[in-house]
C-alpha positions as CSV (number, residue, x, y, z in Angstrom):
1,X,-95.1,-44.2,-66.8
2,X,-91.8,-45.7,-65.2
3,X,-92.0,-47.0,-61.9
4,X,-90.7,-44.0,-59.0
5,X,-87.1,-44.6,-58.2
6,X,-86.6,-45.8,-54.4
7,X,-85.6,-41.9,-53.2
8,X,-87.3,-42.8,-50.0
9,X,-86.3,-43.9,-46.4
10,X,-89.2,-45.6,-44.7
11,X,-87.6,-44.3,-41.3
12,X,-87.4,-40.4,-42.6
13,X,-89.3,-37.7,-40.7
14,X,-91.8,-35.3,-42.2
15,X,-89.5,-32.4,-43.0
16,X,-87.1,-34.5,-44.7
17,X,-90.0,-36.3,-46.7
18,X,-91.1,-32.5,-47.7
19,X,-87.3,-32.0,-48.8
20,X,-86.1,-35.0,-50.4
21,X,-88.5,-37.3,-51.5
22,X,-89.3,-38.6,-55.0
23,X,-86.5,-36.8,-56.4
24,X,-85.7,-38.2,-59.8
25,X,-82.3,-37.2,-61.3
26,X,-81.2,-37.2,-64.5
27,X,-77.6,-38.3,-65.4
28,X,-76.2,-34.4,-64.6
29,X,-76.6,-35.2,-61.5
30,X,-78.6,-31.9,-60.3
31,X,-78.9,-30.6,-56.9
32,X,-82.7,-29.0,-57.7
33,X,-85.2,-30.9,-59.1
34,X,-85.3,-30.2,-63.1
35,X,-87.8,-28.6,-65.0
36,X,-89.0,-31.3,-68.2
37,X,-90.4,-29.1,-70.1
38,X,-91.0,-31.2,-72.5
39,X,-94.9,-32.0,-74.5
40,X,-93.7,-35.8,-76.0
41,X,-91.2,-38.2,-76.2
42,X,-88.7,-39.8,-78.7
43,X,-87.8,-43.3,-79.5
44,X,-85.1,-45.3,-80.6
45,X,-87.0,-47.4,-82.7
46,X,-90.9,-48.1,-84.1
47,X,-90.7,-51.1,-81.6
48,X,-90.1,-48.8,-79.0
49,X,-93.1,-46.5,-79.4
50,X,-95.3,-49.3,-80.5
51,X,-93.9,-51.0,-77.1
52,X,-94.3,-47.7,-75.2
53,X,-98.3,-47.3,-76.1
54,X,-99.1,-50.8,-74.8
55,X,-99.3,-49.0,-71.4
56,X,-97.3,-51.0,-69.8
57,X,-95.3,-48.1,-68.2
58,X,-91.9,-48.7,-69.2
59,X,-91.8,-45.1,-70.2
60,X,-93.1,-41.5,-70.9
61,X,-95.1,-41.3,-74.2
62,X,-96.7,-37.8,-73.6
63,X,-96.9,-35.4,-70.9
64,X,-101.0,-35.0,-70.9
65,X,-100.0,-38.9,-69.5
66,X,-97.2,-38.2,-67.2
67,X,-93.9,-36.1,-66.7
68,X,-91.0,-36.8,-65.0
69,X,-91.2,-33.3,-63.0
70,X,-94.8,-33.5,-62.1
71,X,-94.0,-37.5,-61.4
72,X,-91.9,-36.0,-58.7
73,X,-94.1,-34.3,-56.4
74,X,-96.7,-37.1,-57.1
75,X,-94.4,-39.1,-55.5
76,X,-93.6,-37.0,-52.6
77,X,-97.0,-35.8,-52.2
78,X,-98.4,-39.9,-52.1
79,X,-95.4,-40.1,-49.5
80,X,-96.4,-37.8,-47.3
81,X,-99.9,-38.5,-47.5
82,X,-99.6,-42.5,-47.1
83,X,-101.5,-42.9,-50.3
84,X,-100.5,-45.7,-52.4
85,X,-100.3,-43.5,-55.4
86,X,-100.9,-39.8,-56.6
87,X,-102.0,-37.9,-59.8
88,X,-101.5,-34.3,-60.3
89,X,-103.9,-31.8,-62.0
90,X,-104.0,-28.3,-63.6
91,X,-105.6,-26.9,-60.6
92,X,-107.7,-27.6,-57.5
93,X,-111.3,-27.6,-59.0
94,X,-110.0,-30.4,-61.7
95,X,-109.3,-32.3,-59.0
96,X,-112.6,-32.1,-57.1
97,X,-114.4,-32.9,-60.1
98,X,-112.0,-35.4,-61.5
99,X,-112.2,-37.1,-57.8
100,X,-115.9,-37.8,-58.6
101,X,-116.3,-37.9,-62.3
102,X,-113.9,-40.4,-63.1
103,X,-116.3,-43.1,-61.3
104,X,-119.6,-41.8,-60.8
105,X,-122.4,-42.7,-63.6
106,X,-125.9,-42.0,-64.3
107,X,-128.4,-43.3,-62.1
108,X,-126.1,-43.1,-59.0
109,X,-125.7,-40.7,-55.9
110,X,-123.0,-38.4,-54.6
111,X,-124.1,-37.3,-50.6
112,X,-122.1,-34.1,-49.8
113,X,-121.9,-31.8,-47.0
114,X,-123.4,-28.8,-47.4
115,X,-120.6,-26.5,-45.9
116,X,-118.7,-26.2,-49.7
117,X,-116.3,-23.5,-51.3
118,X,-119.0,-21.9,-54.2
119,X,-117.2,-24.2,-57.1
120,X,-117.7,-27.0,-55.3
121,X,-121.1,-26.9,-54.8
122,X,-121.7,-25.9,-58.3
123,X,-120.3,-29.1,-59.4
124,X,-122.4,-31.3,-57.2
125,X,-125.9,-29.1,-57.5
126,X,-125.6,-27.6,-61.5
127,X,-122.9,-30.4,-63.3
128,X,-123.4,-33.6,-62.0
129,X,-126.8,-33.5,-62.3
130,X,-127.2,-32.6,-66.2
131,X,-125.6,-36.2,-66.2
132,X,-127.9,-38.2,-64.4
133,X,-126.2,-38.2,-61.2
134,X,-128.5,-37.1,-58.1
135,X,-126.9,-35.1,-55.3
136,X,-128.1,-34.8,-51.9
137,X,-126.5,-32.3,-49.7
138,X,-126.6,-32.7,-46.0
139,X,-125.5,-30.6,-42.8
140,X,-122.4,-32.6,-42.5
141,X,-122.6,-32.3,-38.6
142,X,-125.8,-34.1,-38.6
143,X,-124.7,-37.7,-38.6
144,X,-128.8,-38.9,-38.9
145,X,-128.7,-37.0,-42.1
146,X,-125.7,-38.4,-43.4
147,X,-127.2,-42.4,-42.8
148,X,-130.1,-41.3,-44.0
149,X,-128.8,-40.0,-47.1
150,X,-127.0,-42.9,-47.8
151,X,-129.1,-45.6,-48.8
152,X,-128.8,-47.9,-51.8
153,X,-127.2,-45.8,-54.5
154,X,-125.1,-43.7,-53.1
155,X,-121.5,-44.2,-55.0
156,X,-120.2,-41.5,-53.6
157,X,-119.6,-39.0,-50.7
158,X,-117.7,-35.5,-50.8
159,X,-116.7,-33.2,-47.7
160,X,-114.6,-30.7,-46.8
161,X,-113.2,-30.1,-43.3
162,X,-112.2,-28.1,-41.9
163,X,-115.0,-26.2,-44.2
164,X,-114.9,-22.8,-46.5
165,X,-115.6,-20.3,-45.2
166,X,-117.4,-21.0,-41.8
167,X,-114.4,-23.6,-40.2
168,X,-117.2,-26.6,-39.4
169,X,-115.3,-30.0,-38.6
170,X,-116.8,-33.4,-39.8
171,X,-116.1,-36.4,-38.3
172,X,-114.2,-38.3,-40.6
173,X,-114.2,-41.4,-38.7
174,X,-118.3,-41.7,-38.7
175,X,-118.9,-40.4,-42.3
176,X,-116.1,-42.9,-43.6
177,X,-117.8,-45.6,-42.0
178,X,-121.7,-44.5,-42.7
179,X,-120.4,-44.1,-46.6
180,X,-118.5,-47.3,-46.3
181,X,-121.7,-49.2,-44.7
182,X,-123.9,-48.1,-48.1
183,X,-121.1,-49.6,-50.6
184,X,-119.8,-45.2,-51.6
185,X,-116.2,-44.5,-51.6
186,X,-115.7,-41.1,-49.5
187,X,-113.4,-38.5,-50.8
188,X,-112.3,-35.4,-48.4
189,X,-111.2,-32.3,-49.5
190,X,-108.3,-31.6,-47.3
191,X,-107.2,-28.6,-48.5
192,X,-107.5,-26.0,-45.6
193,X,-105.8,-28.6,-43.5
194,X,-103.1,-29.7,-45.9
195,X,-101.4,-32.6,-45.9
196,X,-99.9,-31.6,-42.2
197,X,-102.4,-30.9,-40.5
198,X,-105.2,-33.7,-41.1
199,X,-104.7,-37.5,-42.6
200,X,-108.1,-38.2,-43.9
201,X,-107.3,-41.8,-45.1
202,X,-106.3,-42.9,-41.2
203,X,-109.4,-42.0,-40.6
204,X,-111.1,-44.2,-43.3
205,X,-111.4,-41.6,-46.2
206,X,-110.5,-43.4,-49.8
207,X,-109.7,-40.3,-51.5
208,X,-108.1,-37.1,-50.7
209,X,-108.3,-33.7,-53.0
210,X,-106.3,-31.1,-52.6
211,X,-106.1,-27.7,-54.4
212,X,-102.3,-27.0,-54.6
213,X,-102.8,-23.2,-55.5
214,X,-103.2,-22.8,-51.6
215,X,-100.5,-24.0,-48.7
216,X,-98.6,-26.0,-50.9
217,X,-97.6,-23.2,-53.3
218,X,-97.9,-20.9,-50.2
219,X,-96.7,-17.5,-52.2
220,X,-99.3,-17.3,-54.7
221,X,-97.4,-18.1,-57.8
222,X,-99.3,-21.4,-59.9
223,X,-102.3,-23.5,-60.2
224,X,-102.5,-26.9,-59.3
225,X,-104.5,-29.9,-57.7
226,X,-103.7,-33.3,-56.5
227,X,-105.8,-36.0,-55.9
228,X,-104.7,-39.7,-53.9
229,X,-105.7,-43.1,-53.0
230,X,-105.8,-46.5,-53.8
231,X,-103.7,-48.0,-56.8
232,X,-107.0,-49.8,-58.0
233,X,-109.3,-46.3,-57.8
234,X,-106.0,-44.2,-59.7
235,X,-105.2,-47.2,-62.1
236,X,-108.7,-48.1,-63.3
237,X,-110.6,-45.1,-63.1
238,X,-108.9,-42.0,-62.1
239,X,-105.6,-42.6,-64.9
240,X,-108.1,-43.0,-67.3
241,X,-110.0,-39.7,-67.2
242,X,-107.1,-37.8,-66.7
243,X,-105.5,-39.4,-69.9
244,X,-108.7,-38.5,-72.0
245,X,-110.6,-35.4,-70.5
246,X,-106.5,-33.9,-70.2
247,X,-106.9,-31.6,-67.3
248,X,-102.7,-31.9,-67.1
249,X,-100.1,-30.6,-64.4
250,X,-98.1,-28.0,-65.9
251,X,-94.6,-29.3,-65.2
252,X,-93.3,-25.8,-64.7
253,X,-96.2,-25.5,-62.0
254,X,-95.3,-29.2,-60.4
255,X,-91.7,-27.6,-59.7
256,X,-92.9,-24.2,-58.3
257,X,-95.3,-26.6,-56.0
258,X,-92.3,-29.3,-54.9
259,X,-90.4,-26.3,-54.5
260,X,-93.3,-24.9,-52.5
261,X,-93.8,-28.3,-50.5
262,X,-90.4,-28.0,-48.6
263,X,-90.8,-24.8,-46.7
264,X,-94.3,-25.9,-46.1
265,X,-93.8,-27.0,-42.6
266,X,-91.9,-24.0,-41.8
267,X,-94.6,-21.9,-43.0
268,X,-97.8,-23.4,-41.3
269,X,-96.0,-23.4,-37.9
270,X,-95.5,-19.3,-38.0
271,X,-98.5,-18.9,-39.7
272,X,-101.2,-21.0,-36.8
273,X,-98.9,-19.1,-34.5
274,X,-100.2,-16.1,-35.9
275,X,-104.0,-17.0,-36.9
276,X,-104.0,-18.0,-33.0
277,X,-103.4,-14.8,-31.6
278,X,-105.4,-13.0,-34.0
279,X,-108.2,-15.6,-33.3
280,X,-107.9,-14.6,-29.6
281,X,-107.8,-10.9,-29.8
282,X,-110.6,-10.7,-32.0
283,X,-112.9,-12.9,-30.1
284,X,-112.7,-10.6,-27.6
285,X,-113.0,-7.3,-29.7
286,X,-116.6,-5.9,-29.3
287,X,-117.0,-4.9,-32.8
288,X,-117.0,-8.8,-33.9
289,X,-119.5,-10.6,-32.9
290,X,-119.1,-14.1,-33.8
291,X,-114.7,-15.8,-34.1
292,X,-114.7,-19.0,-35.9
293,X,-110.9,-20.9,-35.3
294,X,-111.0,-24.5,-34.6
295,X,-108.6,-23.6,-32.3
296,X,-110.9,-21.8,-30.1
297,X,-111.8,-23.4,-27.1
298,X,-115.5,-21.3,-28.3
299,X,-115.5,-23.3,-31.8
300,X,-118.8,-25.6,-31.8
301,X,-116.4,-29.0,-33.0
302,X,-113.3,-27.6,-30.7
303,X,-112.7,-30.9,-29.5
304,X,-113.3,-33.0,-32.8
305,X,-111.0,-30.6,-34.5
306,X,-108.4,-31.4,-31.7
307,X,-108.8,-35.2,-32.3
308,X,-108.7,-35.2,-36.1
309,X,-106.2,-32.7,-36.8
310,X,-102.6,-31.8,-35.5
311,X,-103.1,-28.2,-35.4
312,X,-105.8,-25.4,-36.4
313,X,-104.8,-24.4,-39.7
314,X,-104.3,-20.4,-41.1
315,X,-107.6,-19.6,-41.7
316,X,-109.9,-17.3,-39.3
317,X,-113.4,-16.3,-40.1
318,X,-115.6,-13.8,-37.8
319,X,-118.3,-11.4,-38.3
320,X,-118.0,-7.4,-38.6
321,X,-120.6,-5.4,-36.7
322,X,-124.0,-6.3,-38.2
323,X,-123.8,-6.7,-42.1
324,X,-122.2,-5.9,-45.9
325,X,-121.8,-2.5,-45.1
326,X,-119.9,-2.6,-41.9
327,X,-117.4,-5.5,-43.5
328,X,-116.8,-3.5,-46.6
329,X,-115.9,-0.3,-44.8
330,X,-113.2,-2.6,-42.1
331,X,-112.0,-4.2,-45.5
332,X,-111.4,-0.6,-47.2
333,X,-109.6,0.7,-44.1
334,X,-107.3,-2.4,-44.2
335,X,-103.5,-1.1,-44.9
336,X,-101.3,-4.3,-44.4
337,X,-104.1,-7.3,-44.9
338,X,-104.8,-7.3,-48.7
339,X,-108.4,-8.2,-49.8
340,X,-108.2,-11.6,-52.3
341,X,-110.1,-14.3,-52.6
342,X,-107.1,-16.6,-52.5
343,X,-105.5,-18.3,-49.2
344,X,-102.8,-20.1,-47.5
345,X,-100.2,-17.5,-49.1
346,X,-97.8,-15.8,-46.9
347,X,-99.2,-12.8,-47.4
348,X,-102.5,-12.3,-45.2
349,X,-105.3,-12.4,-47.5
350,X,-108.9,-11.5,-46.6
351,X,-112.3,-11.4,-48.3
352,X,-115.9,-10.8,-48.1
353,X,-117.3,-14.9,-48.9
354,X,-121.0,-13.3,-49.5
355,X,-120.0,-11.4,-52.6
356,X,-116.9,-13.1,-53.8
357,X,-116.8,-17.0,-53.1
358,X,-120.0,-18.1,-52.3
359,X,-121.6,-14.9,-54.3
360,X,-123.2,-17.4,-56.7
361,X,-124.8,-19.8,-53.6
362,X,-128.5,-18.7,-53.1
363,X,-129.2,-16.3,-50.0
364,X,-131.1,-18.8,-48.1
365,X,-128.2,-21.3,-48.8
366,X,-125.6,-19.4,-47.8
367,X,-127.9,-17.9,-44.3
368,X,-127.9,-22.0,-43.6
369,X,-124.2,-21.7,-44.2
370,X,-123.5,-19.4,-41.9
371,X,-122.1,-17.2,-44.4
372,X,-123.8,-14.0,-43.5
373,X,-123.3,-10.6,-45.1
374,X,-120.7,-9.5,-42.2
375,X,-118.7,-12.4,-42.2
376,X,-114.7,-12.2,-44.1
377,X,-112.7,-14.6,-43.9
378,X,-108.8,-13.8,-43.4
379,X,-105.7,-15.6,-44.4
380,X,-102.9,-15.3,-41.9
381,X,-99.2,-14.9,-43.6
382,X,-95.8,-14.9,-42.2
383,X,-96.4,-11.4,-41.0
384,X,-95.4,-10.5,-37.6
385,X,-98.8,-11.1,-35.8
386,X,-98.6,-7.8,-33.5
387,X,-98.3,-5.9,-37.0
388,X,-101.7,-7.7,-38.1
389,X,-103.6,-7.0,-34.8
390,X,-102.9,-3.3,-35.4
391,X,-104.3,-3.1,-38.7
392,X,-107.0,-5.0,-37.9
393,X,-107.9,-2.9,-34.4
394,X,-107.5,0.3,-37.1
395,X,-109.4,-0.9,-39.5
396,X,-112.4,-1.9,-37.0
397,X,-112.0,1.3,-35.3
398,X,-113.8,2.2,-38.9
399,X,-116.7,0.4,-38.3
């Protein structure tokens, strides 16, 4: 793959980084960045292809390998991240597995928190294991349980926070050190506070995943993932997997998503604007007993959250009166909040974690979770946040 051209000013802010970085044009000179929809690649001459598969990335052979369009928001993407470099994947969940099966063998560990999206922890309890991998899964707020976990072995550790559905914070700082102490790499799935909002490798992380379907697309169009970090890590193990196993970046997808990545500052500001003041109205509405926001001064890691991330993110999770019954019938009254099981759109999106994403975690797991049978967990959009109190207070008023 060609080296990135130098479309980059060390000294540009974040929302021209999000606007103008990594753009590659071709000799037309385009305004937008261009669509290369293209599977393979010619050459001038058997010397040039036999020259072009030695790998030594003078060019594009194939796009399961690389693509100029999805090279692009790689690029912008490992800017804005401060990576050293960046692959892109056909959705989140081939990251998060690509992220850990591109290194891990048998006879090795992966520690993991336990507060996971469902997938996630499918991966680590039902995949990895059927390979010889063992996985330990902690209360990633425990910082005993985490050293304690780690002994010799452990190649590996995978988090997410701020955490679906139930908002718990980790500290980064610790776990990267603890993981770093027993010889693992960590990774850190940052997606609910997107590239914006949290820096997991300032705090020590090695690897960070994201699933692009969420903030970065923001409107609910494509798939995609990312995943970043060192040049050695993406060079000798990640590039590798991805070339073989072909989980690929649709390059149509990569230009929704770069298109996608330069309103995202725009869009995160309105929308934690809005998750605020519903946050605050409901945890003060006496039909929901329990408000998880990180930006809640009631939030059990309130302060971590305010040291390790820039803002509170979109997402707000809280209880409805006492169980399935009483969340179902505020979620059928709903009128402008949709129910999905998608999020960071700009439409609010809300759904019932116990029997959609975390359907397939045991009971007991999920009661350890906190994901009880009256929790939802809402999306906030670019809706005007008054509208969204009132169909929330209407829908309650159901309950």
């Amino acid at each position: 793959m060609p080296d990135s051209p130098p479309h980059h000013s060390p000294t540009w802010r974040r929302r021209t980084v999000l606007t103008q970085s990594g753009i590659q044009r071709s000799d037309f000179m385009e305004t937008c960045e261009a669509i290369y929809l293209t599977s393979g690649y010619v050459y001038r001459s058997a010397e040039e292809a036999e020259s072009a598969f030695a790998n030594d990335g003078s060019r594009f052979v194939y796009s399961r390998y690389a693509n100029p369009t999805v090279q692009m928001l790689e690029d912008r993407l490992r800017i804005l991240e401060g990576a050293e470099m960046c692959r892109g994947t056909a959705s989140g969940m081939a990251a998060v597995f690509a992220s850990m099966a591109c290194f891990v063998k048998a006879g090795q560990r992966v520690v993991a928190s336990r507060a996971l999206f469902g997938s996630c922890l499918y991966i680590l309890q039902n995949i990895l294991p059927r390979y010889g991998i063992e996985t330990v899964i902690v209360d990633g707020r425990d910082l005993d349980e985490w050293q304690r976990a780690l002994k010799p072995g452990a190649a590996a550790v995978f988090l997410e926070s701020p955490s679906n559905p139930t908002l718990e914070i980790i500290d980064l700082r610790a776990v990267a050190d603890l993981a770093h102490a027993a010889g693992a790499l960590l990774i850190v799935d940052n997606v609910f506070a997107t590239p914006l909002l949290q820096r997991p490798l300032e705090f020590g992380a090695d690897i960070v995943a994201y699933s692009a379907t969420k903030h970065i697309d923001g409107q609910g169009r494509t798939l995609g993932g990312a995943i970043l970090g060192t040049q050695k890590y993406v060079r000798e193990s990640l590039m590798p997997f991805l070339r073989h196993t072909g989980p690929a970046l649709s390059p149509f997808n990569a230009w929704v998503l770069l298109k996608g990545l330069e309103t995202l500052e725009l869009r995160l500001d309105c929308q934690m604007a809005g998750a605020l003041a519903v946050a605050q109205h409901l945890a003060r509405h006496p039909k929901v007993p329990r408000t998880l926001y990180p930006g809640l001064e009631s939030h059990p890691q309130y302060a971590l959250a305010r040291r390790q991330m820039s803002g509170a993110g979109t997402i707000v999770s809280f209880d409805v009166g006492s169980g399935k019954a009483d969340a179902f019938r505020f979620l059928n009254a709903l009128k402008l909040v949709v129910i999905s099981n998608n999020l960071g759109d700009s439409k609010s999106l809300i759904t019932h974690p116990a029997t959609t994403t975390h359907s397939r975690v045991a009971p007991e797991q999920r009661a350890a979770l906190g994901v009880s049978d009256a929790l939802v967990r809402l999306s906030i959009g670019l809706e005007d946040s008054a509208d969204l109190i009132e169909d929330l207070d209407q829908a309650l008023a159901a309950v």
